[in-house]
N, C-alpha and C positions, 0 to 999 in steps of 0.2 A: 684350498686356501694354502701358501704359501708361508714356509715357515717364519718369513721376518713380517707379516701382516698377523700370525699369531702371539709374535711379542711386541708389535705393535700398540694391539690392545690391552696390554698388562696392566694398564692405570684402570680400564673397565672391568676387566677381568678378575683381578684381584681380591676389589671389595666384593665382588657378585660373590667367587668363592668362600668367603668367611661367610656372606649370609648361609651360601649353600650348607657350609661346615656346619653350621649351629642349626639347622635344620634336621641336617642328617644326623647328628647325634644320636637324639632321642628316639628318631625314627630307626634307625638302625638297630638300638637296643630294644627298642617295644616291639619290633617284627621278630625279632629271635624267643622275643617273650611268649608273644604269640602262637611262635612255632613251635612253641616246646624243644630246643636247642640252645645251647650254651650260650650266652649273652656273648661273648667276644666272637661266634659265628656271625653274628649282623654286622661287628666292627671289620670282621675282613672282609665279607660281601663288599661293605661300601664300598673302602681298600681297593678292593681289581674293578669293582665299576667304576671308580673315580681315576684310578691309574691306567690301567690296563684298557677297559671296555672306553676309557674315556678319549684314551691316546688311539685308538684302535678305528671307533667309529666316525660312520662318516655326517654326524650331528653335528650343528656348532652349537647346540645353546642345551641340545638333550645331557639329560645326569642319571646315570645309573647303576644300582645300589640292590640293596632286598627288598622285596616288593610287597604290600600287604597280602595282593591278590596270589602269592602264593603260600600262604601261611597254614591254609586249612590243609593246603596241601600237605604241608614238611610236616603239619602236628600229627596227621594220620602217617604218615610214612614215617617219620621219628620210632613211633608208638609200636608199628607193625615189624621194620626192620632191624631197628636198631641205630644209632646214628654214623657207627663208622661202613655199615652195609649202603645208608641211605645217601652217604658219600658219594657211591660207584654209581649212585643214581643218579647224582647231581653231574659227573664226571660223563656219564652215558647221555645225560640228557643233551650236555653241553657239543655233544661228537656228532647228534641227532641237527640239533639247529647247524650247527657247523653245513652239515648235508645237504640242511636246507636252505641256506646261503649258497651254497656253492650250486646247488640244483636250479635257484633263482625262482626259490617258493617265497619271494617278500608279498606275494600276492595272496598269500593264502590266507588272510583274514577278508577277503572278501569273497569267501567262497561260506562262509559263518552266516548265517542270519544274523542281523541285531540283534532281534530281540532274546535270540541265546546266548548273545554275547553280554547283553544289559542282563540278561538273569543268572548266568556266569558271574559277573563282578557282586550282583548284588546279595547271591545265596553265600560267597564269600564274606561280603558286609556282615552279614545274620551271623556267620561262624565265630567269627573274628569277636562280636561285642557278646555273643554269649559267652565264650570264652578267657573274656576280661573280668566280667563281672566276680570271680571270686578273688581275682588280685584288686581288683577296687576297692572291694572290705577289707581288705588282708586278710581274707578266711585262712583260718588253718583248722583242718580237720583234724587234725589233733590231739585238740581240747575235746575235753567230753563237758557234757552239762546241753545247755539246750545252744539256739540256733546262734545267740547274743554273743557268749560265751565265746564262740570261737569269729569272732567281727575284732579284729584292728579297730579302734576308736583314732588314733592317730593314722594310722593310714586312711581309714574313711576320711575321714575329713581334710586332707593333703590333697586326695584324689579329689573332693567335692570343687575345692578352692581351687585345681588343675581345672578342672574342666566350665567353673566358670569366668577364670581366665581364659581358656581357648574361646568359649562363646563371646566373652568380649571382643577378642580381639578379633573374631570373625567375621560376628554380625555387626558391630559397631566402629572398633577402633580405626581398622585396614582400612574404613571410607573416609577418613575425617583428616588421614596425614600421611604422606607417603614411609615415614619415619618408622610407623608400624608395620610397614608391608617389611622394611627391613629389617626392623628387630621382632623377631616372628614369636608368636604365640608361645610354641610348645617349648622356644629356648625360656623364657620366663617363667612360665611353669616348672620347668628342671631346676632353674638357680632358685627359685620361693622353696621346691621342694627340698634342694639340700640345704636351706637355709634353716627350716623346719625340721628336717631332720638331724641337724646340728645340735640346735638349741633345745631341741627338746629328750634328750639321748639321757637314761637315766631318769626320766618323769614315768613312776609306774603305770599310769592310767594311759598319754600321751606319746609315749614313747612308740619308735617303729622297729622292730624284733633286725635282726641284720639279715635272719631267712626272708624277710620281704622288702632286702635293699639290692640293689642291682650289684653283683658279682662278677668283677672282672678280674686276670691275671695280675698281681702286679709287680711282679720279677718278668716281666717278658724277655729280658736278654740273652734268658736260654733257652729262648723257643720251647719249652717243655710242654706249654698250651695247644701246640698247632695237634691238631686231631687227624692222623691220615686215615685215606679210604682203606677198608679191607675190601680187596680184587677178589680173595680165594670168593665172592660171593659174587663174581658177575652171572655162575650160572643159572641165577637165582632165577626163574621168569617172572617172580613179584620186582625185582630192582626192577627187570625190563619195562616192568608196566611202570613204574613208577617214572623211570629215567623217560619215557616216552610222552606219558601227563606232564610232569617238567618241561620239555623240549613245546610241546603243542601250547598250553597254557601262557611260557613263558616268552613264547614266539607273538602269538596273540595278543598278550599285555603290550608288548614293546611294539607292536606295529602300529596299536590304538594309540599309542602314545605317540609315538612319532607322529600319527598323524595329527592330533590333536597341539601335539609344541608346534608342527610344521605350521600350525594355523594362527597360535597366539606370536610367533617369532616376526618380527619389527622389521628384521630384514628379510624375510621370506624364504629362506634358504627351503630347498627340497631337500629330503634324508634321502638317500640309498638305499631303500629298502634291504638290498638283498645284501649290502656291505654289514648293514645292523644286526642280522642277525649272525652273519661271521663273528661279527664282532663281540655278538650277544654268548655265541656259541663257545669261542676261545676265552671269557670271562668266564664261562661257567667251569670251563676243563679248569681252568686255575683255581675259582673258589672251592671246588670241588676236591682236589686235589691237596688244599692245605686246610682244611675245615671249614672253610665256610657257606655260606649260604646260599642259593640258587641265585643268580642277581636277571635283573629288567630293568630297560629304562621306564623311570618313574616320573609321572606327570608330575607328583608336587615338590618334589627338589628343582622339574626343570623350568615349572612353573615359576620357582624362586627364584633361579636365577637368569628367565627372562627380566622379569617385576628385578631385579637387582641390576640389571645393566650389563649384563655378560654378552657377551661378542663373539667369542672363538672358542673350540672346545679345552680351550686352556684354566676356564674356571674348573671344569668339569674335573680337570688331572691335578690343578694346585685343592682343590678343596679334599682330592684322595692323598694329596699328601700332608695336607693338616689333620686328619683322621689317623694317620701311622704316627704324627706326632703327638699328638692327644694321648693314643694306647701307649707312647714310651713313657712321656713326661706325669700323667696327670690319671693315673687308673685310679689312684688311692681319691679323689676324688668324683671319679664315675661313681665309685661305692658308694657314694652317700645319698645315688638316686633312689630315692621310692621307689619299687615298682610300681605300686597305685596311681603314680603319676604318669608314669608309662601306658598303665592300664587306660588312664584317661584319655591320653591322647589318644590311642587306639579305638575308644569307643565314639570318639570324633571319627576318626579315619571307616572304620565301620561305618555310622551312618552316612557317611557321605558316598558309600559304595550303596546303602541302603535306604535310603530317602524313600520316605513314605511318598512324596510327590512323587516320583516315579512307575510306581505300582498305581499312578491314577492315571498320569500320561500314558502307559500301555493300555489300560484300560479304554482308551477312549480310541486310540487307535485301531480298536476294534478285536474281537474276537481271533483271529488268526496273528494276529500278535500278541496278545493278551495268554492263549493258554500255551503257546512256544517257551515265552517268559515265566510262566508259573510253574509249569513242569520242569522248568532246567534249575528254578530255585528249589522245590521240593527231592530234586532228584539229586541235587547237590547236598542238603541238610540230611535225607535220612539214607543217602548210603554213600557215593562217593565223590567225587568231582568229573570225574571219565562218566562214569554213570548218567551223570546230572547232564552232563554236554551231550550226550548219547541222544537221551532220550526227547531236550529238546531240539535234535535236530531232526531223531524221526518226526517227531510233530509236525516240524516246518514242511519236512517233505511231503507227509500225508495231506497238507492243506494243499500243496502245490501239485501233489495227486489230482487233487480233488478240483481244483481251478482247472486243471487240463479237463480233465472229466465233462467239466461243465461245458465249455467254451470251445468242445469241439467243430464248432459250425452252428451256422445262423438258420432261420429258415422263414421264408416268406410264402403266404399263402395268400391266393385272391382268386376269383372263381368268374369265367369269363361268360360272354351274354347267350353262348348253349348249352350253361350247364355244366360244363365242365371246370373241375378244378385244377388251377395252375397251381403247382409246386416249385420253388427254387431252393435247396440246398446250395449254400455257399459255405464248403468246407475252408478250417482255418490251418495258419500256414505249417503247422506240423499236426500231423493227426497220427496217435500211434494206436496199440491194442487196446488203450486205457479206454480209448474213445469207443470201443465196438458197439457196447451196450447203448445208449445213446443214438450212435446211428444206424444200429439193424432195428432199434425199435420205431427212429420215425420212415426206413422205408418199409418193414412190414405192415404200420398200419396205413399207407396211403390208399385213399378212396379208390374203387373200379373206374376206371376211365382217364384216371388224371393224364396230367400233362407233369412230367420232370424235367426239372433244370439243375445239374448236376454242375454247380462252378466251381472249378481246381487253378482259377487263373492265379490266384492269392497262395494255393500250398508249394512250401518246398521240399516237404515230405510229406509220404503218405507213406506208412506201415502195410505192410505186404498184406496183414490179417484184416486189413480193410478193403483195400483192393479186392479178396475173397469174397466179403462179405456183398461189395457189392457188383462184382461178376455175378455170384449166386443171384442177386436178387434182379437184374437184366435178365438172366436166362429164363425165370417164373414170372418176368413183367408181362411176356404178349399172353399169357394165359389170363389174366386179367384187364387184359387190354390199355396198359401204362405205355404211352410213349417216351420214352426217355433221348433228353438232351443233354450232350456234354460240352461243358464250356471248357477250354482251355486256353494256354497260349499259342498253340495252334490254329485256335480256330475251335468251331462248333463243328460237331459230327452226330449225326442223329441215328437214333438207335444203336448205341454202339452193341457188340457182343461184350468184348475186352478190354477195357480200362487200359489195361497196362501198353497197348497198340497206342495209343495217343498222348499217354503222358511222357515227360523230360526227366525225370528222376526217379 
């Protein structure tokens, strides 16, 4: 798209960004929340996915920012490294996707099972709203006395009235007016919440403590906030694993999304795959670089600002610059968010990674999708995210073992008017060692006398360890008196000695 068709649309463009803005807000601080990382690390992820990744990528309508689905992540890496260590991870991860743009891997989320990819997002979900749950009380461990004692009564109840605000305006409002699709849930939730926590500041019983209000810099003029990486630790081989899960994870998110906005976008634009994750990539080296956050494009900002009327990837770069003007003008203001309110949107944004409907849909799709999905959720919750994706993908492979296994070849039997039985083995069109077992067991046990039909017209491979198996068993046939036919694309040849004389491959 050319540059004067992108200022073109600046009367579409514009408003779509401000919905974008006030979406990203919250989301931006409650993924840092999440992650266990400084609340102004979410506001500069936005920052380079809104400026940078936004100018950069080859999206008109995608917006990209911090992502829930990596949060489980940065909370365990935060915890393990340290955060200016976990930096050179974010920085590493971003040099990784860079790689794999330029390698022209925008393919490689179809090389993923689904259903390790739906249990990837959803053991996220799980992480993410366990997670929240002690900022939804305001617990502070603290207080000593029993469990009551250390509960926020003011933040409970900020977070209660957050979340069923979000529920209204999800299941209800959003169908009734377009007015609500643009003034979005979780922005009204943030302004009740510092409304709340305004008016109630100094109410001993009601009041919200400042340790569970959102903390932001607000002298930024001297950058004293920005957090760089420490490099003395690339040697680390935990960054690398770290920077590596980042690069794959974050690669994965942004291609499901792309495909998913390429689907809901009005004008049908195709992404570039392999441009996004450049683009995903050089977003990261910068977030990375000045403290912030791993970033992805995000379905629900771009989902915003489809539903807002955006046009060109210009909402996507004005909405990253109403973000840098937010953090100059109006921090003393961010302060007054609850986190509980944060927490709530979160624990929105978690089930909808985690929908109990889902967990029935897999199920019904049957058992080789079913435990691919439950393994990559369990594998994910009790040790790590790499783990989690591991394991569900051995699984996948072992069913796909195991469908090979089966479906090595067909076999027909029918027994003619002397007595003798006909066999036809119709081998299928790759048959490798997996298949041995299977088919040295049906030509050992054929009856004395039969008749073999051996059809390879259908394979275009045949494993050399099969080939063996059935030379051997031609050379023991006239001891039993089996005639064997082979069918091919040649032609039929009867009695062969040697398989491999008449096949193509």
């Amino acid at each position: 798209m050319s540059q004067n068709n992108l200022f073109q649309n600046l009367k579409s463009d514009i408003p779509a960004s401000i919905v974008v803005f006030f979406v990203a807000i919250p989301l931006c601080l409650g993924i840092a929340l999440a992650s266990g990382a400084p609340l102004i690390s979410g506001l500069i992820a936005g920052i380079i996915g809104g400026l940078l990744v936004g100018a950069l990528s080859g999206s008109q309508v995608g917006v990209s920012g911090p992502a829930a689905g990596l949060a489980a992540i940065v909370l365990t890496a935060i915890g393990d490294l340290g955060f200016e260590n976990f930096l050179v991870a974010v920085v590493l991860g971003g040099v990784i996707q860079l790689a794999f743009g330029i390698a022209k891997a925008g393919v490689i989320g179809y090389y993923f099972p689904s259903s390790v990819i739906k249990g990837m997002l959803t053991g996220i979900g799980l992480i993410i709203i366990l997670k929240q749950i002690p900022y939804f009380f305001g617990f502070n461990a603290n207080n000593s006395g029993d469990i009551f004692s250390q509960i926020s009564y003011g933040s409970t109840l900020i977070a209660a009235v957050s979340m069923g605000i979000l529920l209204l305006w999800d299941l209800v409002l959003t169908k009734k007016a377009k007015i609500f699709q643009l003034i979005q849930g979780p922005l009204v939730a943030v302004v009740i919440g510092i409304i709340y926590a305004t008016t109630t500041n100094g109410d001993a019983v009601w009041e919200i403590a400042s340790s569970q209000m959102v903390s932001v810099p607000t002298n930024v003029a001297d950058l004293d906030f920005i957090i760089f990486p420490d490099f003395s630790a690339i040697t680390n081989i935990n960054v690398w694993i770290v920077a590596f899960t980042i690069a794959l994870v974050a690669s994965l998110e942004t291609l499901l999304c792309v495909e998913a906005t390429d689907k809901i976008d009005p004008e049908k634009h195709i992404t570039p795959k392999n441009r996004e994750l450049i683009a995903q990539g050089i977003g990261n080296i910068a977030s990375g670089m000045i403290g912030g956050l791993p970033v992805t494009q995000v379905i629900v900002r771009s989902s915003a600002n489809i539903q807002s009327g955006g046009k060109t990837k210009m909402a996507a770069v004005i909405h990253g610059i109403l973000l840098v003007v937010s953090v100059v003008t109006i921090p003393f203001l961010l302060n007054k968010i609850p986190l509980s309110v944060l927490a709530a949107i979160l624990l929105i944004v978690g089930y909808k990674l985690a929908k109990p409907a889902l967990f029935k849909s897999m199920y019904q799709l049957g058992w080789k999708q079913f435990i691919p999905f439950v393994i990559t959720i369990a594998g994910i919750i009790f040790t790590d995210l790499l783990v989690g994706i591991g394991l569900g993908v051995l699984m996948g492979i072992l069913f796909l073992l195991y469908d090979s296994y089966q479906n090595s070849h067909s076999m027909i039997r029918h027994e003619m008017e002397n007595g003798k039985e006909v066999v036809k083995i119709e081998l299928a069109e790759e048959v490798t060692f997996i298949n041995k077992a299977p088919i040295s067991y049906e030509l050992n046990n054929l009856p004395v006398e039969a008749e073999l039909e051996i059809d390879v017209t259908k394979t275009k491979y045949l494993d050399n360890d099969i080939v063996e198996i059935i030379n051997e068993f031609l050379a023991s046939s006239e001891e039993n008196n089996i005639s064997t036919r082979l069918i091919s694309e040649k032609g039929t040849e009867e009695n062969p000695k040697d398989i491999s004389d008449v096949l193509e491959f």
